[in-house]
C-alpha positions as CSV (number, residue, x, y, z in Angstrom):
1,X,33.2,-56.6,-98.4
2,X,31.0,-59.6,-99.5
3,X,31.1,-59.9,-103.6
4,X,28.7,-63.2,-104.8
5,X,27.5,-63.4,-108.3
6,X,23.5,-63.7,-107.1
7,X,23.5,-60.2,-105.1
8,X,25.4,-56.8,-105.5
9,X,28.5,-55.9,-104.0
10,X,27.9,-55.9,-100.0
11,X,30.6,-53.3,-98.6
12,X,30.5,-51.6,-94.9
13,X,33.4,-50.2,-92.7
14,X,33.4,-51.3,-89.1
15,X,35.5,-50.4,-85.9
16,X,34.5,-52.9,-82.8
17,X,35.4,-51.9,-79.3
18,X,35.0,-54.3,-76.3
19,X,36.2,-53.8,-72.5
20,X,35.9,-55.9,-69.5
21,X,37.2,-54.2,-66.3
22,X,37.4,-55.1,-62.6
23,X,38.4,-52.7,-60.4
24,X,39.3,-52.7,-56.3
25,X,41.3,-55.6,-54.5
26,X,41.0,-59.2,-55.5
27,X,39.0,-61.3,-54.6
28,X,35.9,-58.9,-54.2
29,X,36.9,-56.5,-57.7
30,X,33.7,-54.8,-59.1
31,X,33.4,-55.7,-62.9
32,X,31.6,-54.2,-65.8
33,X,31.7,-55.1,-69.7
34,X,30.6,-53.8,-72.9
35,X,31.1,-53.6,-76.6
36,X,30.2,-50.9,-79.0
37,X,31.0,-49.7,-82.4
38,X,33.5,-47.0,-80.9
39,X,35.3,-45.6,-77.9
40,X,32.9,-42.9,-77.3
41,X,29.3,-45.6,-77.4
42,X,31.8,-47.5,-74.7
43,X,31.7,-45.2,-72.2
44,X,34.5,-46.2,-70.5
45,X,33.9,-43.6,-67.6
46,X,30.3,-44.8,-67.0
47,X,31.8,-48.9,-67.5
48,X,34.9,-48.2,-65.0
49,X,31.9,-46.6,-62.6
50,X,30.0,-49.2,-62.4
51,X,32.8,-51.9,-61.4
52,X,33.8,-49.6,-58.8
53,X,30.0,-49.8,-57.4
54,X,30.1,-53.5,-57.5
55,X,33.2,-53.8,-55.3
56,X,33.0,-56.0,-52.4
57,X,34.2,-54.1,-49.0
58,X,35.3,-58.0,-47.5
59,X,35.9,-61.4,-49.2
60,X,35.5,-64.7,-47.6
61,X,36.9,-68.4,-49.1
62,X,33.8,-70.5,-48.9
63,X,31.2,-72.0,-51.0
64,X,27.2,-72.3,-50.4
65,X,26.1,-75.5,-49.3
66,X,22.9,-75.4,-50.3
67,X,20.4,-74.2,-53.3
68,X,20.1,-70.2,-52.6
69,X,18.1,-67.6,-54.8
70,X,20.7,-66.2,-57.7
71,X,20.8,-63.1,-59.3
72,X,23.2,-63.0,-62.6
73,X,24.7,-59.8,-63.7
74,X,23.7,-58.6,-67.5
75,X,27.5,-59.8,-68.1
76,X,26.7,-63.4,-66.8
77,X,23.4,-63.5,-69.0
78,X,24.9,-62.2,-72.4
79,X,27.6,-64.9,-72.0
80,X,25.4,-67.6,-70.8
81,X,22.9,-66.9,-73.8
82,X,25.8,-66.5,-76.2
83,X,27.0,-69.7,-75.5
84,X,23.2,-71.8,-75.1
85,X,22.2,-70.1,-78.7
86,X,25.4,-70.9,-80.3
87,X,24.7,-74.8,-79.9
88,X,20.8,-74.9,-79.2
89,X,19.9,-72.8,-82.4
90,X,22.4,-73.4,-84.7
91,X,22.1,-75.2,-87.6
92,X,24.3,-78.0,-87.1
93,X,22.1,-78.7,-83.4
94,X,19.1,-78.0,-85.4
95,X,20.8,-81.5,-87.8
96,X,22.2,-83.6,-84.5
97,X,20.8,-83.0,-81.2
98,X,17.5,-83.0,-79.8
99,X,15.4,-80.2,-79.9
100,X,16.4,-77.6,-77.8
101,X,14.5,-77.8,-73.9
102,X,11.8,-75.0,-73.5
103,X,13.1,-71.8,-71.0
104,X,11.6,-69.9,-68.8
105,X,8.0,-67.8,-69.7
106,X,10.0,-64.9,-68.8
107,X,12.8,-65.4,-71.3
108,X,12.0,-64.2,-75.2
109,X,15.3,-63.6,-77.6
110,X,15.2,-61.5,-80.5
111,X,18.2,-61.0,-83.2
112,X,18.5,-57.3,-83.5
113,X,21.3,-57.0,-86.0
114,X,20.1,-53.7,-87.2
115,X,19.8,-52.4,-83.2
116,X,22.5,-49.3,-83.1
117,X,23.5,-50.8,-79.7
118,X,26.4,-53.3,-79.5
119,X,27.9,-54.2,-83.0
120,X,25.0,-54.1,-85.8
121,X,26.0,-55.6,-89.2
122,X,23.4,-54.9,-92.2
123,X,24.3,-58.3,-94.0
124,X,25.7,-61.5,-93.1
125,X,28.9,-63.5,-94.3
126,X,26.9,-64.7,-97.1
127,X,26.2,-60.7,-98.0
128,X,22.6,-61.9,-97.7
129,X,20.6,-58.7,-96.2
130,X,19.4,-59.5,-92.6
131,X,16.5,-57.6,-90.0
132,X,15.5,-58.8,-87.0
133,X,14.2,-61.9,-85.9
134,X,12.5,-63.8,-83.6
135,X,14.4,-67.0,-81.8
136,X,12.6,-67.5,-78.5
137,X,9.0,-66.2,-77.5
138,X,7.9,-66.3,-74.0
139,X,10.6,-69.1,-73.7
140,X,9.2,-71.7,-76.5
141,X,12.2,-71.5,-79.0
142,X,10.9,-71.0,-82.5
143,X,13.4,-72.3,-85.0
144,X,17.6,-72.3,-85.4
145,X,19.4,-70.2,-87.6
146,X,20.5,-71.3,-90.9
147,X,22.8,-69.8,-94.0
148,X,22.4,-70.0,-97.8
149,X,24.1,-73.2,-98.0
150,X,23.3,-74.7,-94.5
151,X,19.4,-74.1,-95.3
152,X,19.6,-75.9,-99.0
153,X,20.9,-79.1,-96.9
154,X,18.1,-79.2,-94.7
155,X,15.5,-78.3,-97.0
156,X,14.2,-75.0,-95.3
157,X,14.5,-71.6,-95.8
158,X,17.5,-69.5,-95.3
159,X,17.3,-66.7,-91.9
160,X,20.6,-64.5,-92.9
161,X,23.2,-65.9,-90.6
162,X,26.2,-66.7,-92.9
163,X,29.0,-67.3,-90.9
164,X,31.6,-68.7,-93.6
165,X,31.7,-71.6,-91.6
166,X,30.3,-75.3,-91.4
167,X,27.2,-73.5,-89.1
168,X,25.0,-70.7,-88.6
169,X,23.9,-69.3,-84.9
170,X,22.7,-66.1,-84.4
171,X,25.3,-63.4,-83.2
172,X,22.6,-60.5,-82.4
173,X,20.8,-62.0,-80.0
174,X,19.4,-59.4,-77.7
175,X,17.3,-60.8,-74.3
176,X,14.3,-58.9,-73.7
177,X,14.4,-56.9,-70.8
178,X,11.8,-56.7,-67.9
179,X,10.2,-53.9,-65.7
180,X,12.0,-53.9,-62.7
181,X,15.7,-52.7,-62.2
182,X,18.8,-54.9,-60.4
183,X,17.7,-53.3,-56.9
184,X,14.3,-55.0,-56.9
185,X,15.8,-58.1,-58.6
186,X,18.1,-58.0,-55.1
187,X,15.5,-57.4,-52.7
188,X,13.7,-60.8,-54.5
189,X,16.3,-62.8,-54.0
190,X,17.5,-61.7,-50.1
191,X,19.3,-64.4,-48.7
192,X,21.0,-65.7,-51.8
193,X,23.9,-64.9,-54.3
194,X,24.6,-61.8,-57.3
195,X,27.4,-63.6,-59.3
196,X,29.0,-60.7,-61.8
197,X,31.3,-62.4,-64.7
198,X,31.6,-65.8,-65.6
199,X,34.9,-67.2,-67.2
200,X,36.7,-70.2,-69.0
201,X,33.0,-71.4,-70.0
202,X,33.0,-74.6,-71.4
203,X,29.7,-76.4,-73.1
204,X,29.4,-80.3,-73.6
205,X,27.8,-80.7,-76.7
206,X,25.1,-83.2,-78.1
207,X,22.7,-82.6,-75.7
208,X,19.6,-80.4,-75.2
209,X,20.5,-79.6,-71.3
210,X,24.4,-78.2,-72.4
211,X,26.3,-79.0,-69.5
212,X,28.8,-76.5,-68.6
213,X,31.5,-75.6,-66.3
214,X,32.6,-72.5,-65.5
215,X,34.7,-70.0,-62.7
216,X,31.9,-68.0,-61.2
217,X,33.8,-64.0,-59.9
218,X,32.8,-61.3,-58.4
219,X,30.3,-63.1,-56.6
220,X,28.5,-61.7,-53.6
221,X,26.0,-62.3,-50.8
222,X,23.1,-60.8,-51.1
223,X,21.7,-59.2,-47.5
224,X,17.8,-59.6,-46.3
225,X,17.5,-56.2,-47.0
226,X,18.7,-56.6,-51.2
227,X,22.1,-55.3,-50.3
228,X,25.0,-56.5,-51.7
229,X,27.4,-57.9,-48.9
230,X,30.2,-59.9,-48.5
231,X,32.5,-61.1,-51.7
232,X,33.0,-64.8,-52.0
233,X,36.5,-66.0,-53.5
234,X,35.6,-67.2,-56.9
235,X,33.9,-70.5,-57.6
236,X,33.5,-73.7,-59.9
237,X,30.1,-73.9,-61.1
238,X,28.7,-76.9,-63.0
239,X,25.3,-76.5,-64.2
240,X,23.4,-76.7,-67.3
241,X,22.3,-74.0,-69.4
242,X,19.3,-75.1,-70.5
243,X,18.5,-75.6,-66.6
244,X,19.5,-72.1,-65.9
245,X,17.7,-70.7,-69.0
246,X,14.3,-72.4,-67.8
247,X,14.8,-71.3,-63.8
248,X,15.0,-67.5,-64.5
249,X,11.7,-65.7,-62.7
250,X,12.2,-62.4,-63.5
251,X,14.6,-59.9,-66.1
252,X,15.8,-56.8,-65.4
253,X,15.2,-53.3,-66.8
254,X,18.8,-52.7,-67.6
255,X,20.8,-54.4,-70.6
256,X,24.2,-54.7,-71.2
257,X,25.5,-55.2,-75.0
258,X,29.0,-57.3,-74.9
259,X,30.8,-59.4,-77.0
260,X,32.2,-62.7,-74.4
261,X,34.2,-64.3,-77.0
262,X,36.3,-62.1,-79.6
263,X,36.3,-62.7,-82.9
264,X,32.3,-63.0,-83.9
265,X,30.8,-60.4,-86.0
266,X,28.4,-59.3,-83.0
267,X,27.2,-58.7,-79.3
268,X,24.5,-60.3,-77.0
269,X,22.7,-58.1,-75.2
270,X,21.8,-59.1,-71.8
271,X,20.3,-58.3,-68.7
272,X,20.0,-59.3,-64.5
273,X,18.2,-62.4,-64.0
274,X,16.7,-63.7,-61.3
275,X,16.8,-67.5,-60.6
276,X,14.6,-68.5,-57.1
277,X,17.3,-71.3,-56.4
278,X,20.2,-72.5,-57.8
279,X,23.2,-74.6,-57.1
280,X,26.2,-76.5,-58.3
281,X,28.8,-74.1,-56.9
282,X,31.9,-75.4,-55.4
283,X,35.4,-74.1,-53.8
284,X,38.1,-73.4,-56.5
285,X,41.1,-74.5,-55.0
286,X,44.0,-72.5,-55.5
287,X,42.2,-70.0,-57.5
288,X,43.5,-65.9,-56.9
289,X,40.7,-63.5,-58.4
């Protein structure tokens, strides 16, 4: 409930559901995520299905020592993107850093907070109403996200992202999807690497590349043939996100909705992405998946 003396009474009941499972021996576990409104939209049948067909039959403890093409899971993306829009177009980045580095062509973001996928909320923490909007267009980024109070500071125009915080970002974000499924995506990028979840993100802020570090899992090889080979024990990778954002050649047909860090009023929806090289992967040591 959202009571302000400028609008009517804002009230909704929500229920929020999120799981994250891997399934088979470690290192090499299949893993799926999702979050939805209620049990039966998580399809927790269909999600522990899925892990299981991502399994890895062998594991190996090495890391690549070169640049290889990458294919990220719809997981990997919705976090990624999560954490890239929650600095590059948020209102306080929109006041400090530099404007945020153009991505891929391939890449356009809406924010769907209306979409009955994932965790749609009519109104934002402010109780202003909110629809859907346009953040990124054929990867040009079109503007940040501001509330009630954020916008009168800058002198623009409020966009319905009330957070009851000191910043706005927007928590709907859904990645447009492409025309070819994770299969082809594979079969682009034979020689090279799927990587399935990301964890312990972290973002250096102030900057328009975002520097991150993370623990790549459930990574695999990725035959000449598309298949999905070998597991690889899990992995440091230090990139950027911006860099990653701007690499992707292709999206996938198939989105995931998921929520990577509890506690927000929403879900990025995400989907396979193909980058034609990437690097900054490097051995864990001591790490048990």
């Amino acid at each position: 409930m959202v009571a302000a003396s400028f609008h009517p009474l804002r009230t909704v009941r929500l229920t929020a559901a999120s799981a994250a499972v891997r399934t088979g021996r470690r290192p090499g576990s299949g893993f799926a995520a999702r979050s939805a409104r209620t049990l039966a939209e998580l399809d927790l049948e269909q999600l522990v299905a899925r892990a299981r067909a991502l399994e890895a039959p062998e594991s190996v403890a090495e890391a690549p020592g070169r640049p290889l093409p990458l294919v990220l899971s719809p997981e990997v993306s919705a976090a990624l993107i999560e954490a890239w829009a929650r600095l590059a177009l948020s209102a306080r980045g929109a006041r400090e850093t530099a404007a945020p580095a153009a991505l891929a062509r391939a890449v356009t973001l809406d924010d769907e907070p209306l979409a009955a996928r994932g965790l749609p909320l009519p109104f934002d923490l402010d109780g202003s109403p909110r629809a859907r909007r346009r953040f990124v267009e054929g990867g040009r980024v079109l503007g940040a996200a501001f509330d009630l109070e954020l916008a009168a500071r800058a002198g623009t125009v409020p966009t319905g992202h009330g957070l009851a915080s000191d910043d706005a970002w927007p928590v709907h974000l859904a990645l447009a999807p492409g025309a070819v499924g994770e299969e082809e995506l594979l079969r682009h990028a034979a020689g090279g690497l799927r990587v399935g979840a990301v964890e312990h993100l972290s973002v250096r802020e102030g900057d328009a590349a975002l520097v991150f570090h993370a623990v790549a899992r459930n990574v695999r090889r990725i035959g000449a043939d598309g298949a999905l080979g070998t597991g690889l024990a899990p992995l440091a990778w230090n990139g950027s996100l911006a860099a990653v954002l701007a690499a992707v050649e292709e999206v996938g047909r198939e989105t995931v909705t998921w929520s990577p860090r509890p506690g927000l009023p929403g879900a990025t929806t995400g989907a396979a992405l193909r980058l034609a090289a990437a690097a900054g992967f490097e051995p864990l040591g001591g790490a048990r998946s």
